[in-house]
VMD Tcl script that draws the C-alpha trace (Angstrom):
set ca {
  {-12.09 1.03 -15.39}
  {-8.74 1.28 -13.41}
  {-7.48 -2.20 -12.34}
  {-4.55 -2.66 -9.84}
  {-2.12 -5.63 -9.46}
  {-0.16 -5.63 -5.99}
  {2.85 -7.41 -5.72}
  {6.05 -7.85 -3.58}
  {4.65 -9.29 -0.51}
  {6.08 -11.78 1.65}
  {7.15 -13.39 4.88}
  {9.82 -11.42 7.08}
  {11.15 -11.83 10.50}
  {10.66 -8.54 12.75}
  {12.68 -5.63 11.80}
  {12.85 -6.60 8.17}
  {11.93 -4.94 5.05}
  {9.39 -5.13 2.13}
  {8.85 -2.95 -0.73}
  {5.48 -3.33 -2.16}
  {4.47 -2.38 -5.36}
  {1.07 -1.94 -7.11}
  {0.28 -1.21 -11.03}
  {-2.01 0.02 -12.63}
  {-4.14 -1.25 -16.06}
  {-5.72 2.30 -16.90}
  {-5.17 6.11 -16.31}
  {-4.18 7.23 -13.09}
  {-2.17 10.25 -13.82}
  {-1.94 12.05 -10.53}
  {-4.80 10.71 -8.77}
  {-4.63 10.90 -4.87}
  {-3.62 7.30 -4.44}
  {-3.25 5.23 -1.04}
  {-2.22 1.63 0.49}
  {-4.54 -0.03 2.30}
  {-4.17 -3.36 4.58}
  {-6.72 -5.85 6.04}
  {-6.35 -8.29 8.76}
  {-9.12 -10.85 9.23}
  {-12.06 -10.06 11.05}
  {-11.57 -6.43 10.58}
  {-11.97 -3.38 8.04}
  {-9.77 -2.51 5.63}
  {-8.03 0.58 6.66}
  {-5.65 3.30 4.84}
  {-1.87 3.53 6.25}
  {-0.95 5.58 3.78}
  {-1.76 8.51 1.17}
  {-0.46 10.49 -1.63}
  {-1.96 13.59 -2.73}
  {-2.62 14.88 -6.40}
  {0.55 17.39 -5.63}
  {2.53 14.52 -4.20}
  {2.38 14.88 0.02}
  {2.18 11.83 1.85}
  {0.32 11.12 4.99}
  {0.57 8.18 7.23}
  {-0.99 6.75 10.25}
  {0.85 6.80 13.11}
  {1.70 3.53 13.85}
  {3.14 3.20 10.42}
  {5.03 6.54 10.26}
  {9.12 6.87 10.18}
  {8.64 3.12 9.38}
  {6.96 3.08 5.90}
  {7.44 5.50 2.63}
  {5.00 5.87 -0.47}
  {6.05 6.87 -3.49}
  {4.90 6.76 -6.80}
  {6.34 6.27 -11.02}
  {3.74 7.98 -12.62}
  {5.30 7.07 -15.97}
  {4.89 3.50 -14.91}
  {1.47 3.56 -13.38}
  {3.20 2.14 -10.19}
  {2.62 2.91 -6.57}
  {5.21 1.60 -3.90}
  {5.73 1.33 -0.51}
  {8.86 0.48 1.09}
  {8.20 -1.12 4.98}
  {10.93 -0.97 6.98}
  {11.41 -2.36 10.66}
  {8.46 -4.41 10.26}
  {6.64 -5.42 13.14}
  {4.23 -8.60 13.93}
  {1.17 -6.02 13.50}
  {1.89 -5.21 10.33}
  {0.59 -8.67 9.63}
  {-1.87 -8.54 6.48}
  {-3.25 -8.02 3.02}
  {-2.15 -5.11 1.33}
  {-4.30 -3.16 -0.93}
  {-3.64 0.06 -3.27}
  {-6.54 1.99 -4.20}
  {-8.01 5.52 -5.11}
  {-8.70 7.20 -2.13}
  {-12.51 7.62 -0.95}
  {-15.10 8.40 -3.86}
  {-12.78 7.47 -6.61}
  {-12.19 4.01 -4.62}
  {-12.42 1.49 -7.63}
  {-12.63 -2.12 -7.24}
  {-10.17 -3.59 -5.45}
  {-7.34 -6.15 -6.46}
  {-6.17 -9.56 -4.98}
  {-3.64 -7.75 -2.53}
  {-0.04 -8.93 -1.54}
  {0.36 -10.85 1.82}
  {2.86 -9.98 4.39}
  {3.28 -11.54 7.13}
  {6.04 -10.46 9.83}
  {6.87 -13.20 12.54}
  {9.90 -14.49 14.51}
}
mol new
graphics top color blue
foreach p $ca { graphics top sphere $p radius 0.5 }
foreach p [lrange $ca 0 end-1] q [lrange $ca 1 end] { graphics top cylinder $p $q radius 0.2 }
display resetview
């Protein structure tokens, strides 16, 4: 079974950047792909997609702020945060997107705060 590490998390002030990244042990190939994030006390949730023919789809509150992208030669989903705010606050999660969802990894922490 797929596996996926996440890494690149971090603590930034508001307004700074993070790129997250998030590889994968197993095939992928072009699998629709997504980032999820979790904030205690509440559901993980999907801010971001990637289709099998590569479109991207983001929530709104994320949108002109974040960008997915992918290295499918490296197994290696990314997404680059930019103008981070305090809400972005939480675990970060990559995944298949709804019935491929496999288990899920250890996530990367950010946390955004003056």
């Amino acid at each position: 079974q797929v596996r996926f590490v996440e890494s690149g998390g971090g603590s930034v002030q508001p307004g700074g950047s993070l790129r997250l990244s998030c590889t994968a042990s197993g095939k992928i190939d072009f699998t629709a792909m997504g980032w999820y994030r979790q904030t205690p006390g509440k559901q993980r949730e999907l801010v971001a997609s990637i289709s099998r023919g590569g479109s991207t789809d983001y929530t709104d509150d994320v949108t002109g702020r974040f960008r997915l992208f992918r290295a499918n030669a490296l197994k290696t989903l990314f997404l680059e945060m930019n103008n981070l705010k305090p809400e972005d606050t939480a675990v970060y999660y990559c995944n298949f997107l709804h019935n491929d969802i496999v288990s899920w990894g250890q996530g990367t922490e950010v946390t955004v705060s003056p």
